[in-house]
SEMAR-247727 format. One record per residue: residue number from 1; residue in one letter; x, y, z of N, C-alpha, C in turn. Coordinates in nm, 4 decimals, always signed. Layout:
BEGIN
@pos = NUM; code = a; n.c1 = X; n.c2 = Y; n.c3 = Z; ca.c1 = X; ca.c2 = Y; ca.c3 = Z; c.c1 = X; c.c2 = Y; c.c3 = Z
...
END
This chain:
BEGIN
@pos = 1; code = x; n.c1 = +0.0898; n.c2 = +16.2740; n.c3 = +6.8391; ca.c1 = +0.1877; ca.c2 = +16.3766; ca.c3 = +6.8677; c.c1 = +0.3157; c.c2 = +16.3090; c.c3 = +6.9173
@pos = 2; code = x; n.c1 = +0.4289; n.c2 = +16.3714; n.c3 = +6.8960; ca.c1 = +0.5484; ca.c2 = +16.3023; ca.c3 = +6.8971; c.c1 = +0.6520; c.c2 = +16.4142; c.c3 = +7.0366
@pos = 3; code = x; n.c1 = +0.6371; n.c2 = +16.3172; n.c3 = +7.1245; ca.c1 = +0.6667; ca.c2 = +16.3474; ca.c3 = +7.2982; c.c1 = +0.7912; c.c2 = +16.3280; c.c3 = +7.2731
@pos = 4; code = x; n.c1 = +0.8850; n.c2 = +16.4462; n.c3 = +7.3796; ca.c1 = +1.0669; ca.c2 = +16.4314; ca.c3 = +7.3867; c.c1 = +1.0500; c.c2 = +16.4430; c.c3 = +7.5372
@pos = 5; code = x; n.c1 = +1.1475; n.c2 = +16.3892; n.c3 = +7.5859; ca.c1 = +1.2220; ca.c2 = +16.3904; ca.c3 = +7.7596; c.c1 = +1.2303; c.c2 = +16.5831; c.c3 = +7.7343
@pos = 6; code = x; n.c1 = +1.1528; n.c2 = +16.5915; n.c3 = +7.8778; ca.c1 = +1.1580; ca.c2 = +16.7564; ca.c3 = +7.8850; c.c1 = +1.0937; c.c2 = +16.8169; c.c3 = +7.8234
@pos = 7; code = x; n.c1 = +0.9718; n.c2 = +16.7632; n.c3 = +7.8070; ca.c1 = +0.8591; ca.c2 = +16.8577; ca.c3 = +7.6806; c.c1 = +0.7552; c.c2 = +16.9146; c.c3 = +7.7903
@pos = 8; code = x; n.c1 = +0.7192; n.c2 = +17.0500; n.c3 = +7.7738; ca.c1 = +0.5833; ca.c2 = +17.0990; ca.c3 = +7.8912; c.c1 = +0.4762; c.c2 = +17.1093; c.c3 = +7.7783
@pos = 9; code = x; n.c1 = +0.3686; n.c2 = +16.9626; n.c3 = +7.8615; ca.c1 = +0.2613; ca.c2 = +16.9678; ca.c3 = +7.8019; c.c1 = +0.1573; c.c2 = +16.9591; c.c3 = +7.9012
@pos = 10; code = x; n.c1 = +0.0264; n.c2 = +16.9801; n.c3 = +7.8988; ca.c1 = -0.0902; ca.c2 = +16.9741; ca.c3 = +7.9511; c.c1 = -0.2122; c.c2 = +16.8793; c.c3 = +7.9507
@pos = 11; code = x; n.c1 = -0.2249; n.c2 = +16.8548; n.c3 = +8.0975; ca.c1 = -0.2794; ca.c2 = +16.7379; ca.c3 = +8.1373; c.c1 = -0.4207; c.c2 = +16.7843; c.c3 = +8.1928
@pos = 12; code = x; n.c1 = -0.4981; n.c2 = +16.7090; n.c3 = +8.1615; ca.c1 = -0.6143; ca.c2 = +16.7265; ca.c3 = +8.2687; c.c1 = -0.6096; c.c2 = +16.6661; c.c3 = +8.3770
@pos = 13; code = x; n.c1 = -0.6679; n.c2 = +16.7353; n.c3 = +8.5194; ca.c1 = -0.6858; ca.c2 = +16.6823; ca.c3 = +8.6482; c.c1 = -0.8213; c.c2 = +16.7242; c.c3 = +8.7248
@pos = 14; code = x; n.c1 = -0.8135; n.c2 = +16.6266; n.c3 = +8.7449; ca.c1 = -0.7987; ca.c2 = +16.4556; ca.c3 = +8.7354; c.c1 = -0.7751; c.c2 = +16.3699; c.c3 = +8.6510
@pos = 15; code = x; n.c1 = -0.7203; n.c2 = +16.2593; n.c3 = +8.6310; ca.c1 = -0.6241; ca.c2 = +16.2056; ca.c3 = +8.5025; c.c1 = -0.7687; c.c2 = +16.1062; c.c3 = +8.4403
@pos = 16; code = x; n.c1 = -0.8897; n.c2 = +16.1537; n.c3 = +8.4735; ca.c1 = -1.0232; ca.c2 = +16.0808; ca.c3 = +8.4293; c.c1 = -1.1107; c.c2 = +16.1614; c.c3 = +8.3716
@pos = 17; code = x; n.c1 = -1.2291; n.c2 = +16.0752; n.c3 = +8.3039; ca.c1 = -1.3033; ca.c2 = +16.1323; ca.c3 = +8.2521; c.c1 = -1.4101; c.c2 = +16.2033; c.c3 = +8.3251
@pos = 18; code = x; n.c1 = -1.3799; n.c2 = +16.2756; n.c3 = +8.4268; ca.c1 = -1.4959; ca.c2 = +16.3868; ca.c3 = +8.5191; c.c1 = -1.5612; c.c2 = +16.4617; c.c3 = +8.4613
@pos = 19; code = x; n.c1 = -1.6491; n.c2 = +16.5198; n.c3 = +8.4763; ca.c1 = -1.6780; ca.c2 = +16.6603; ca.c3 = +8.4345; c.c1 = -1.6148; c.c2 = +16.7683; c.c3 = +8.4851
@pos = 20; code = x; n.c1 = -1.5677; n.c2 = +16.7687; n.c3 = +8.6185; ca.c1 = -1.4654; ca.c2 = +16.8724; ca.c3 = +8.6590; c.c1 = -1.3496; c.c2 = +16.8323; c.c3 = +8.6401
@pos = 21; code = x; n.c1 = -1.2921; n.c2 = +16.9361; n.c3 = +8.5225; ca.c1 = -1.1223; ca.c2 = +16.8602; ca.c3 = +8.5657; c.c1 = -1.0176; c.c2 = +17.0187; c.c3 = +8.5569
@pos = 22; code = x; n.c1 = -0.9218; n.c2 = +17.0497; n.c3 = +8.5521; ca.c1 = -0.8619; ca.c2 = +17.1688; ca.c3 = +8.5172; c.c1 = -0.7206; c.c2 = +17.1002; c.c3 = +8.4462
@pos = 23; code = x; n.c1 = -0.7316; n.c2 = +17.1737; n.c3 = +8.3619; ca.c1 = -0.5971; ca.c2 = +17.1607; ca.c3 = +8.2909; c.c1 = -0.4624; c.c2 = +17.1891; c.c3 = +8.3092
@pos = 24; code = x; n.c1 = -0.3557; n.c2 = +17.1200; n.c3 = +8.3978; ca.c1 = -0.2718; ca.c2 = +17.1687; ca.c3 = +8.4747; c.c1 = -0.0927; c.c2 = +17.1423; c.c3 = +8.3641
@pos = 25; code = x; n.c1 = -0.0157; n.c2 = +17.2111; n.c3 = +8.3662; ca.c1 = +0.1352; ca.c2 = +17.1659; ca.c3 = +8.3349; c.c1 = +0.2137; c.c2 = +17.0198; c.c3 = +8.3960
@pos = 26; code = x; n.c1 = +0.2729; n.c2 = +16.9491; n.c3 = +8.3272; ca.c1 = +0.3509; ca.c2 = +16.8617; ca.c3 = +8.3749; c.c1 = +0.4738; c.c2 = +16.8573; c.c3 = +8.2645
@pos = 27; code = x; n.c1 = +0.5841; n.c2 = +16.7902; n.c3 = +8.3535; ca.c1 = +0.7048; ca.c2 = +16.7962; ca.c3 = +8.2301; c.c1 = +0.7253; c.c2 = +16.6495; c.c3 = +8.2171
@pos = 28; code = x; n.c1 = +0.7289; n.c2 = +16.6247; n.c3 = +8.0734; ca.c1 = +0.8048; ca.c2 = +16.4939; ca.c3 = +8.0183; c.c1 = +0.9291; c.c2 = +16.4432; c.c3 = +8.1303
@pos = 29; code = x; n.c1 = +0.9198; n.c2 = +16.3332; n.c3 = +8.1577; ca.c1 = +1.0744; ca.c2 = +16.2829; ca.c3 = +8.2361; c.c1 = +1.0929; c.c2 = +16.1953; c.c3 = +8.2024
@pos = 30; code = x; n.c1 = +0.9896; n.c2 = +16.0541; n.c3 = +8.1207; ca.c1 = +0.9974; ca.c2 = +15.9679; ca.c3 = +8.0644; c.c1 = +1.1191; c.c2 = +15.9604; c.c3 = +7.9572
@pos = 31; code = x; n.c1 = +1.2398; n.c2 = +15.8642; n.c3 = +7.9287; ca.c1 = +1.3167; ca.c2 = +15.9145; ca.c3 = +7.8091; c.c1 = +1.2875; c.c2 = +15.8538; c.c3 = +7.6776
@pos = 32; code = x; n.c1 = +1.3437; n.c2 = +15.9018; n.c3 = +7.5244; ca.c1 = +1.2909; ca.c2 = +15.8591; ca.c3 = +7.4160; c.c1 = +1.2351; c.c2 = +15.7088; c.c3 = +7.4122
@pos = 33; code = x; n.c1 = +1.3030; n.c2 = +15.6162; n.c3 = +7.4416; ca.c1 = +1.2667; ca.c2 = +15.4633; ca.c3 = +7.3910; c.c1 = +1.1566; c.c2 = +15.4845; c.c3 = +7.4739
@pos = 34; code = x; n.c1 = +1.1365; n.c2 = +15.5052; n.c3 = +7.5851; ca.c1 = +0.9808; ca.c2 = +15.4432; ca.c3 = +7.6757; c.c1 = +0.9034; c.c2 = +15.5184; c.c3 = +7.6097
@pos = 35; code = x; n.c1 = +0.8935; n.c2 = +15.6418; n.c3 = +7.5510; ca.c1 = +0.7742; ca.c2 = +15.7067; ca.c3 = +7.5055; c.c1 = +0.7697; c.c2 = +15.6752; c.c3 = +7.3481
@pos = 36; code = x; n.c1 = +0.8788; n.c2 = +15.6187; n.c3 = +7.2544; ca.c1 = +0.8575; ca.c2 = +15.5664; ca.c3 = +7.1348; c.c1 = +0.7786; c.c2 = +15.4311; c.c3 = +7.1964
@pos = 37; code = x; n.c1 = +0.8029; n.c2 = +15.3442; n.c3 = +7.2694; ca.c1 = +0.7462; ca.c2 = +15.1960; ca.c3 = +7.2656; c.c1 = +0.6200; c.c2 = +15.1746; c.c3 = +7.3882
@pos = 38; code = x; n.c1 = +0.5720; n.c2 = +15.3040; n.c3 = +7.4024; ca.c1 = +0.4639; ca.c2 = +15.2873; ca.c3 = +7.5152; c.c1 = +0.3612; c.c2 = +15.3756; c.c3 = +7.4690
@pos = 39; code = x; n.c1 = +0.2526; n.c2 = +15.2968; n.c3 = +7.5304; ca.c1 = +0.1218; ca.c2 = +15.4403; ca.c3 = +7.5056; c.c1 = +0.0962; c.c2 = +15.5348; c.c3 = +7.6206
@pos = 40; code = x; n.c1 = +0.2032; n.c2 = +15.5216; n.c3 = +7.6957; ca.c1 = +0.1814; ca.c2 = +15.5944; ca.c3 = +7.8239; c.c1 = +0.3395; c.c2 = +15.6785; c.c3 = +7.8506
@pos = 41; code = x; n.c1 = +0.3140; n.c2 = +15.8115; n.c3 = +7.9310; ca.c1 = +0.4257; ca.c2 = +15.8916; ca.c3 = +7.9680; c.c1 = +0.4712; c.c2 = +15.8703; c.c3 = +8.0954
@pos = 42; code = x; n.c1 = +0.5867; n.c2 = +15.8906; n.c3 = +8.1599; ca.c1 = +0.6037; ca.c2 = +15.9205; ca.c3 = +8.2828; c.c1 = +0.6521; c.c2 = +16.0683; c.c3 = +8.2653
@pos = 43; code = x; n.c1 = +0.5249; n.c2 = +16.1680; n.c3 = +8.4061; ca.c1 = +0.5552; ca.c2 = +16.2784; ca.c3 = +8.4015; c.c1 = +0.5683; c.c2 = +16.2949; c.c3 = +8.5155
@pos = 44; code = x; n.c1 = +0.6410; n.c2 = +16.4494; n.c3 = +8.5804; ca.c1 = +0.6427; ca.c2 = +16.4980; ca.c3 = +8.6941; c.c1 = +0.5406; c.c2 = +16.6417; c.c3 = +8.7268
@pos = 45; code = x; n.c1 = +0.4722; n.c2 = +16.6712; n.c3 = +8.8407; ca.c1 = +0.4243; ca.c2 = +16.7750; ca.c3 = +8.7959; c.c1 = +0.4888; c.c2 = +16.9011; c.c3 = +8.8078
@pos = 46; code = x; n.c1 = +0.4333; n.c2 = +17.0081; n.c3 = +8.7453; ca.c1 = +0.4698; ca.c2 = +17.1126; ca.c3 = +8.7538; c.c1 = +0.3946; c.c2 = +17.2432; c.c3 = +8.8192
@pos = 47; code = x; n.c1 = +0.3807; n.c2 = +17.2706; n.c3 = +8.9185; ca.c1 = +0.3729; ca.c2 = +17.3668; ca.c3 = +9.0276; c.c1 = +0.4082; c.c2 = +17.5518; c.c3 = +9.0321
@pos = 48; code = x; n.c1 = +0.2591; n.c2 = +17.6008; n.c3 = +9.0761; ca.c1 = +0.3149; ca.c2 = +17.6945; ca.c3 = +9.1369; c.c1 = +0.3332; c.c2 = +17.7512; c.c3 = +9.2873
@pos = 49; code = x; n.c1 = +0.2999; n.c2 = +17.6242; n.c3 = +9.3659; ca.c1 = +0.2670; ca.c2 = +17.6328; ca.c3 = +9.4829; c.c1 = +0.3627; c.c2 = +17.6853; c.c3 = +9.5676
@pos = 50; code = x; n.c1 = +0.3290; n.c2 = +17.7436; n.c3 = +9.6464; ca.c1 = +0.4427; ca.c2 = +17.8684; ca.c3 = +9.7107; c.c1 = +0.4230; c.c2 = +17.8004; c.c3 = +9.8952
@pos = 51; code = x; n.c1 = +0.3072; n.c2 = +17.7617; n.c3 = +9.9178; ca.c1 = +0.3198; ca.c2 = +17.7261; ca.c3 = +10.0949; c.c1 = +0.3788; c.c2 = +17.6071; c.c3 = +10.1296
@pos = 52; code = x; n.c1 = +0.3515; n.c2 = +17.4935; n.c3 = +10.0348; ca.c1 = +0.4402; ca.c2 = +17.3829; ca.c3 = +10.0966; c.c1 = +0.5634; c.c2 = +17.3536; c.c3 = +9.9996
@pos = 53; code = x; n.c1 = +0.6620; n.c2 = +17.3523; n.c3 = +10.0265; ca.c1 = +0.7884; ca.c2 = +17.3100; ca.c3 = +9.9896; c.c1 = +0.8366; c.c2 = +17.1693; c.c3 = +10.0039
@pos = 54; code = x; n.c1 = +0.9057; n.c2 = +17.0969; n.c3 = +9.8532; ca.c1 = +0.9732; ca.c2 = +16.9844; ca.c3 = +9.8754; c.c1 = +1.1541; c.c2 = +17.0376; c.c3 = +9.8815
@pos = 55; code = x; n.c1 = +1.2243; n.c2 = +16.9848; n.c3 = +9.9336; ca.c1 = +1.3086; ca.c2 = +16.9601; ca.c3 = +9.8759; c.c1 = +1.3895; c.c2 = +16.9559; c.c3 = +9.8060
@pos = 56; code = x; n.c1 = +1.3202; n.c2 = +16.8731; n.c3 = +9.6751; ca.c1 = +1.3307; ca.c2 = +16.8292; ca.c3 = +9.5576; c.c1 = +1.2898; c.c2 = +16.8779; c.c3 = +9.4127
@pos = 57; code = x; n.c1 = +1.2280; n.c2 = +17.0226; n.c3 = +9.4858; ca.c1 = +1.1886; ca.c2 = +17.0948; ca.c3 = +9.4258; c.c1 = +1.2449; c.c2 = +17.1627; c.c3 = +9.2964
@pos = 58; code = x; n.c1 = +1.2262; n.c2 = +17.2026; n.c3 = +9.2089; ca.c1 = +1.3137; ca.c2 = +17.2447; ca.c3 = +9.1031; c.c1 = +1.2893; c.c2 = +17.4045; c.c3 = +9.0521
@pos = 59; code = x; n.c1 = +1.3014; n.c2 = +17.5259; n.c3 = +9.0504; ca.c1 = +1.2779; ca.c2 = +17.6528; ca.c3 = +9.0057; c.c1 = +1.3141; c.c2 = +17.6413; c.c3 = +8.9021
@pos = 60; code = x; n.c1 = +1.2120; n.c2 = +17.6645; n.c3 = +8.7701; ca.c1 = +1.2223; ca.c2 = +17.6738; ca.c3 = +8.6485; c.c1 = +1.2629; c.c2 = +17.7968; c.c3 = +8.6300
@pos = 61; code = x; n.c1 = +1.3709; n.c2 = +17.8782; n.c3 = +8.5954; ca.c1 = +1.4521; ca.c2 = +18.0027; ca.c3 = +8.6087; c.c1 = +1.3698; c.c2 = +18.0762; c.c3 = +8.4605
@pos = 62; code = x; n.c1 = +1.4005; n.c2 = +17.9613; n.c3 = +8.3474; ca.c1 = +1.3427; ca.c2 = +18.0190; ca.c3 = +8.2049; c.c1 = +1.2183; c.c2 = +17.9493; c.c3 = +8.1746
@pos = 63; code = x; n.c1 = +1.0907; n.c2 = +17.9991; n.c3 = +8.2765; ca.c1 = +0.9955; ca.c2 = +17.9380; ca.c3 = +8.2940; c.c1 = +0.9503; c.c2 = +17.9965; c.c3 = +8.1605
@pos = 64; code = x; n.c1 = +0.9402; n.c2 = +18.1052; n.c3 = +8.0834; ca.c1 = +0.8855; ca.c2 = +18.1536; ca.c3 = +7.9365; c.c1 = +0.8975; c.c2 = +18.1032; c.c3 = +7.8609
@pos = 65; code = x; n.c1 = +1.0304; n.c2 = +18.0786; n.c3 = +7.8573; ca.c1 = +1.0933; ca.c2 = +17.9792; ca.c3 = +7.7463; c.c1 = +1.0090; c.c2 = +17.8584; c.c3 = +7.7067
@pos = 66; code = x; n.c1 = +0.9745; n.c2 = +17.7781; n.c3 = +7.8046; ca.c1 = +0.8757; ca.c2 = +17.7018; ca.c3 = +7.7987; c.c1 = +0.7458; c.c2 = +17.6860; c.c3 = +7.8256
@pos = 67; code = x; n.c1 = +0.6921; n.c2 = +17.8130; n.c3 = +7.7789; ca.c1 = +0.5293; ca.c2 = +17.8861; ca.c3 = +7.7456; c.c1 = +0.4669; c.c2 = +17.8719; c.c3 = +7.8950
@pos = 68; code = x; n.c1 = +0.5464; n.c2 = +17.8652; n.c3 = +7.9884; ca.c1 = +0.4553; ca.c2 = +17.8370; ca.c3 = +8.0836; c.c1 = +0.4170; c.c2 = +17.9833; c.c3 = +8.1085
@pos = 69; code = x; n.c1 = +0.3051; n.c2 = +18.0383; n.c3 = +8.1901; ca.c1 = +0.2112; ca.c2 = +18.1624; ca.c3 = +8.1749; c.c1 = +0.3065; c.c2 = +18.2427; c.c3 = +8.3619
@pos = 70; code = x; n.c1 = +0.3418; n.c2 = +18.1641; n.c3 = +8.4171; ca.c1 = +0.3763; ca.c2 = +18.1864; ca.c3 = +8.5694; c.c1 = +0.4571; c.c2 = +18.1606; c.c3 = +8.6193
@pos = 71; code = x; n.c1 = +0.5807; n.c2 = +18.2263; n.c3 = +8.7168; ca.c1 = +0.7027; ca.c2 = +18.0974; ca.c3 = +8.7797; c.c1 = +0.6493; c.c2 = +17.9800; c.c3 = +8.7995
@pos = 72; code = x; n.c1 = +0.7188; n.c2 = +17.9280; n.c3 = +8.7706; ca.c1 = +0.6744; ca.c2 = +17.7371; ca.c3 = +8.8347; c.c1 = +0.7811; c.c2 = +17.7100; c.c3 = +8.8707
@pos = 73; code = x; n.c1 = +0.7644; n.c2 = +17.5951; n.c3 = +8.9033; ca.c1 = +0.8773; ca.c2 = +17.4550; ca.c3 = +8.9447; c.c1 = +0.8566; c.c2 = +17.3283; c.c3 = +8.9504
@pos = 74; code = x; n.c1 = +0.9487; n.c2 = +17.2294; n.c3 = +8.9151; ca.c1 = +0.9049; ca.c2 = +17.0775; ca.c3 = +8.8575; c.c1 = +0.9093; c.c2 = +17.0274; c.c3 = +8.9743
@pos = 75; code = x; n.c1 = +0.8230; n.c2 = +16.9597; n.c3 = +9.0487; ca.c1 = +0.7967; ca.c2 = +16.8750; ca.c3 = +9.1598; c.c1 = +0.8194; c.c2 = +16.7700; c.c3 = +9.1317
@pos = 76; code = x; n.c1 = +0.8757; n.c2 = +16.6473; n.c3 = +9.2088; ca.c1 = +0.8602; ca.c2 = +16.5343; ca.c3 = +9.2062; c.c1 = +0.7731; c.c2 = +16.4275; c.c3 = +9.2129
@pos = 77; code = x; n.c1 = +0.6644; n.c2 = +16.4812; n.c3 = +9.1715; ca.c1 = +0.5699; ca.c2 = +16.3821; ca.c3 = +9.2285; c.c1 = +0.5256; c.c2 = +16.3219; c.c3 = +9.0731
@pos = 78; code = x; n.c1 = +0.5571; n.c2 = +16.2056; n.c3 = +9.0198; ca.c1 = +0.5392; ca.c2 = +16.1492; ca.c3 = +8.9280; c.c1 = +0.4307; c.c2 = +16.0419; c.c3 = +8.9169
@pos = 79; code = x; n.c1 = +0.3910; n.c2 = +16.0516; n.c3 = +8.7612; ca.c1 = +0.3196; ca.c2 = +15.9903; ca.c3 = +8.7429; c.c1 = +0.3220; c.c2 = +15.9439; c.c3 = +8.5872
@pos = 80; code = x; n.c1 = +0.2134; n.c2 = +15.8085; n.c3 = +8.5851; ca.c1 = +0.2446; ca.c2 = +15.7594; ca.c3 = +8.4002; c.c1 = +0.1275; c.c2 = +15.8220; c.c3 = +8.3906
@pos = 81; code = x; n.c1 = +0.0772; n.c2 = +15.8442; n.c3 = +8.2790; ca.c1 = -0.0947; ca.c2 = +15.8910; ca.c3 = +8.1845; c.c1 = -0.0396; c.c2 = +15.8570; c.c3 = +7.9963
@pos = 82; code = x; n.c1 = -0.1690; n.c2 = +15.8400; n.c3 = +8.0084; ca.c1 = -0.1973; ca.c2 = +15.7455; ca.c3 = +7.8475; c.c1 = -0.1424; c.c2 = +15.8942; c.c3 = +7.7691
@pos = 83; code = x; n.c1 = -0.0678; n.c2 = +15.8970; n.c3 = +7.6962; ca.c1 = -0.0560; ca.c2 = +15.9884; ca.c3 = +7.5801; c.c1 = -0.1915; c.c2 = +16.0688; c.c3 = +7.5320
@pos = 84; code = x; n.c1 = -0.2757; n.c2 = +15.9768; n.c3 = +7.4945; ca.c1 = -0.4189; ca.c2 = +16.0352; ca.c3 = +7.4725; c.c1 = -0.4645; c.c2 = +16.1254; c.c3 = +7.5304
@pos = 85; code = x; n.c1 = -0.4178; n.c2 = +16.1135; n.c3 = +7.6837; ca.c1 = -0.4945; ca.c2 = +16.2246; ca.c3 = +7.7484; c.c1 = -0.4469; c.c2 = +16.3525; c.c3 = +7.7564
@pos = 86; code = x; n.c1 = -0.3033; n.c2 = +16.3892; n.c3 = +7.6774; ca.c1 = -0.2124; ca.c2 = +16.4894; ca.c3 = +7.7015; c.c1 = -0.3326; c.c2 = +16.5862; c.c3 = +7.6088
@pos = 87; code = x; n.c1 = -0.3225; n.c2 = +16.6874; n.c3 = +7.6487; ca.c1 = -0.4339; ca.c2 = +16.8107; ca.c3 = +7.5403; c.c1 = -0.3103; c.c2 = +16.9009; c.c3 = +7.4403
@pos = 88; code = x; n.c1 = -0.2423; n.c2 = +16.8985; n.c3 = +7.4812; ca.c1 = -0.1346; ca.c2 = +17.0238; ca.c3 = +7.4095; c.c1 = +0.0081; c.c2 = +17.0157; c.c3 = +7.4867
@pos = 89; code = x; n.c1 = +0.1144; n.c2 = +17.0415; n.c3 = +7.4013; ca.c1 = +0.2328; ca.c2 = +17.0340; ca.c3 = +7.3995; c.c1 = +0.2789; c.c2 = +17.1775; c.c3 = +7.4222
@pos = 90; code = x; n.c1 = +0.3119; n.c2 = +17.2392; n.c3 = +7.5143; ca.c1 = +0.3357; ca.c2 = +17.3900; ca.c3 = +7.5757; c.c1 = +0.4517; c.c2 = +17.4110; c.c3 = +7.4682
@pos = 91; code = x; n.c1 = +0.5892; n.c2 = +17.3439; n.c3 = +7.5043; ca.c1 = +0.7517; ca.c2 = +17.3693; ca.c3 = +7.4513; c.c1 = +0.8169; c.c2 = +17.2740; c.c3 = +7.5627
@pos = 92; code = x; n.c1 = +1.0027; n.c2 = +17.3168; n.c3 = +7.5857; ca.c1 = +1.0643; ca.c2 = +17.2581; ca.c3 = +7.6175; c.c1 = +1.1085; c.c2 = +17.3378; c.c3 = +7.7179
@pos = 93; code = x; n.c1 = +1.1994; n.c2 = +17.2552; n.c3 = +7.7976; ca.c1 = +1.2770; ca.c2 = +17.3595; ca.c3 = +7.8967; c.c1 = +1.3840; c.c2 = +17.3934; c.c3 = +7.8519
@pos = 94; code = x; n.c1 = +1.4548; n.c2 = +17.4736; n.c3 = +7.8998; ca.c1 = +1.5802; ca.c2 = +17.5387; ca.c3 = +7.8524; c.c1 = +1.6873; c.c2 = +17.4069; c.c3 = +7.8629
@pos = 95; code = x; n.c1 = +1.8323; n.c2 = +17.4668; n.c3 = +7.7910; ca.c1 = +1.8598; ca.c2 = +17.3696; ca.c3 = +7.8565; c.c1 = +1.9530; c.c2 = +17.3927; c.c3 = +7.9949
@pos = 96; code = x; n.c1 = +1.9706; n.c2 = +17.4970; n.c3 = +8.0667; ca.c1 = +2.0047; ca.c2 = +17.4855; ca.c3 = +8.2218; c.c1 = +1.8653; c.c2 = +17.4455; c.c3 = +8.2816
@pos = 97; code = x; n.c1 = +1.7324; n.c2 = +17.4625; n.c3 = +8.2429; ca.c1 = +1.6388; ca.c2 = +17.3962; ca.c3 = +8.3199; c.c1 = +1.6417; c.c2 = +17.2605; c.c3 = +8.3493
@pos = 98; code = x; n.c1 = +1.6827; n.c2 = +17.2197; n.c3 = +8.2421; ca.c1 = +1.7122; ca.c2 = +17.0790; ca.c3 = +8.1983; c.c1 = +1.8315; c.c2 = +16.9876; c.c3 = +8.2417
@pos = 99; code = x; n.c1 = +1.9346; n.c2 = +17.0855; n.c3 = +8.2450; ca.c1 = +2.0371; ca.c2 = +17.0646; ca.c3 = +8.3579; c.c1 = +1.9958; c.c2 = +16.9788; c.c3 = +8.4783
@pos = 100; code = x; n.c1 = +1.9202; n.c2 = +17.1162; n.c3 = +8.5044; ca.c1 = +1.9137; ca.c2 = +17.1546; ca.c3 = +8.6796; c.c1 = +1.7713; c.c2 = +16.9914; c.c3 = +8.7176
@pos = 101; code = x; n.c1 = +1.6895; n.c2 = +16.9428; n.c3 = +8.6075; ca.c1 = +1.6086; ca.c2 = +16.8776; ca.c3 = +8.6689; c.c1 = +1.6943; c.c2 = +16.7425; c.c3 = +8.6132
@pos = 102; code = x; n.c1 = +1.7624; n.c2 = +16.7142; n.c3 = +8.5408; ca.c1 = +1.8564; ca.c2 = +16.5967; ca.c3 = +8.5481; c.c1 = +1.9389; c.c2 = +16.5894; c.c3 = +8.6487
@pos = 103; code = x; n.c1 = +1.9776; n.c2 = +16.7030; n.c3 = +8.6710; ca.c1 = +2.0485; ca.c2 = +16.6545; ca.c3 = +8.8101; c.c1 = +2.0103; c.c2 = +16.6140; c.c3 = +8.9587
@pos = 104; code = x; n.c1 = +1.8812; n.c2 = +16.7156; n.c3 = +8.9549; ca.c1 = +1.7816; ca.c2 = +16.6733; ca.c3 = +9.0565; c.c1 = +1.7222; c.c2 = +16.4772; c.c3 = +9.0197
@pos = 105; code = x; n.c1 = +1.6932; n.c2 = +16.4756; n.c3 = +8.8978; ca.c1 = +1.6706; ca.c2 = +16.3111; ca.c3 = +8.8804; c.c1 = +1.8081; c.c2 = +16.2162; c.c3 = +8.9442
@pos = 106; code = x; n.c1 = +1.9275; n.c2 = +16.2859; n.c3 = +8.9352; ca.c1 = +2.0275; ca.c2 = +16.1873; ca.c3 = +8.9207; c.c1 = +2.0418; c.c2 = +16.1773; c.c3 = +9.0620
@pos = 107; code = x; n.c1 = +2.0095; n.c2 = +16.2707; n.c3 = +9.1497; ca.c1 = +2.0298; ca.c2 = +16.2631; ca.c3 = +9.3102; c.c1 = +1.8701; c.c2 = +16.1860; c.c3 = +9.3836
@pos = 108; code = x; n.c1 = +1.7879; n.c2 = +16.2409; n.c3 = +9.3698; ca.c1 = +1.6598; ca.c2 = +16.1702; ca.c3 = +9.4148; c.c1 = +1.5851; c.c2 = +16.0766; c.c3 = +9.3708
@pos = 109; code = x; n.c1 = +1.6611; n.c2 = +16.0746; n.c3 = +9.2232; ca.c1 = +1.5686; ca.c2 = +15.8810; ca.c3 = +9.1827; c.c1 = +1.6684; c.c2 = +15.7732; c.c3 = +9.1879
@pos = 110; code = x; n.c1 = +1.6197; n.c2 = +15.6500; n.c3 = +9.1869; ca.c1 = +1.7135; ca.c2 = +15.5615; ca.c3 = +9.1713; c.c1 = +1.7956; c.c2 = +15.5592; c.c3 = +9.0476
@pos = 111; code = x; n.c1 = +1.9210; n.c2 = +15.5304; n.c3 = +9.0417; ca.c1 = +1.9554; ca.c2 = +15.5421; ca.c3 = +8.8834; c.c1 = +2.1163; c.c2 = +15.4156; c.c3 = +8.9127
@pos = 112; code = x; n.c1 = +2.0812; n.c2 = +15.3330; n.c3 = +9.0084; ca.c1 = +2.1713; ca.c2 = +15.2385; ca.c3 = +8.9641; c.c1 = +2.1244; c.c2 = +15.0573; c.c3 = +8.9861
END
């Protein structure tokens, strides 16, 4: 399957082979060249958690748009996983979603 920066696809969690795992949302943040020349993604997750708050948090406004089933929001908490393990490719974010979490990247990650 062929992964873009900003794609909502679905991960199992635990990122192993358990017998318990649940299938949770995460968004692509990795950009084209690392996911053309790697077998692995960098993703962030994606949340509907309402009691603890980051920050850094992101409100997906056109959460439909990108098949997600519930409000969410893109958390920062990143991680790589093997491509293999992705189960399904939801859609994309809008692009003010997309905006709004590039800009959140451009303030809370390193970028110089």
């Amino acid at each position: 399957m062929d992964f873009k920066p900003f794609d909502v696809v679905v991960v199992p969690f635990p990122f192993t082979d358990k017998l318990a795992e649940k299938r949770r949302p995460a968004l692509i943040v990795s950009g084209k060249v690392f996911n053309e020349q790697h077998d692995h993604l960098v993703l962030a997750m994606i949340t509907t958690a309402k009691s603890r708050v980051w920050s850094s948090d992101i409100q997906l406004n056109d959460w439909m748009q990108a098949n997600l089933a519930v409000p969410c929001k893109v958390r920062f908490k990143l991680f790589t996983l093997d491509r293999q393990l992705i189960t399904l490719r939801l859609g994309s974010l809008s692009k003010s979603d997309k905006d709004a979490v590039n800009s959140a990247m451009k303030l809370f990650l390193a970028t110089d």
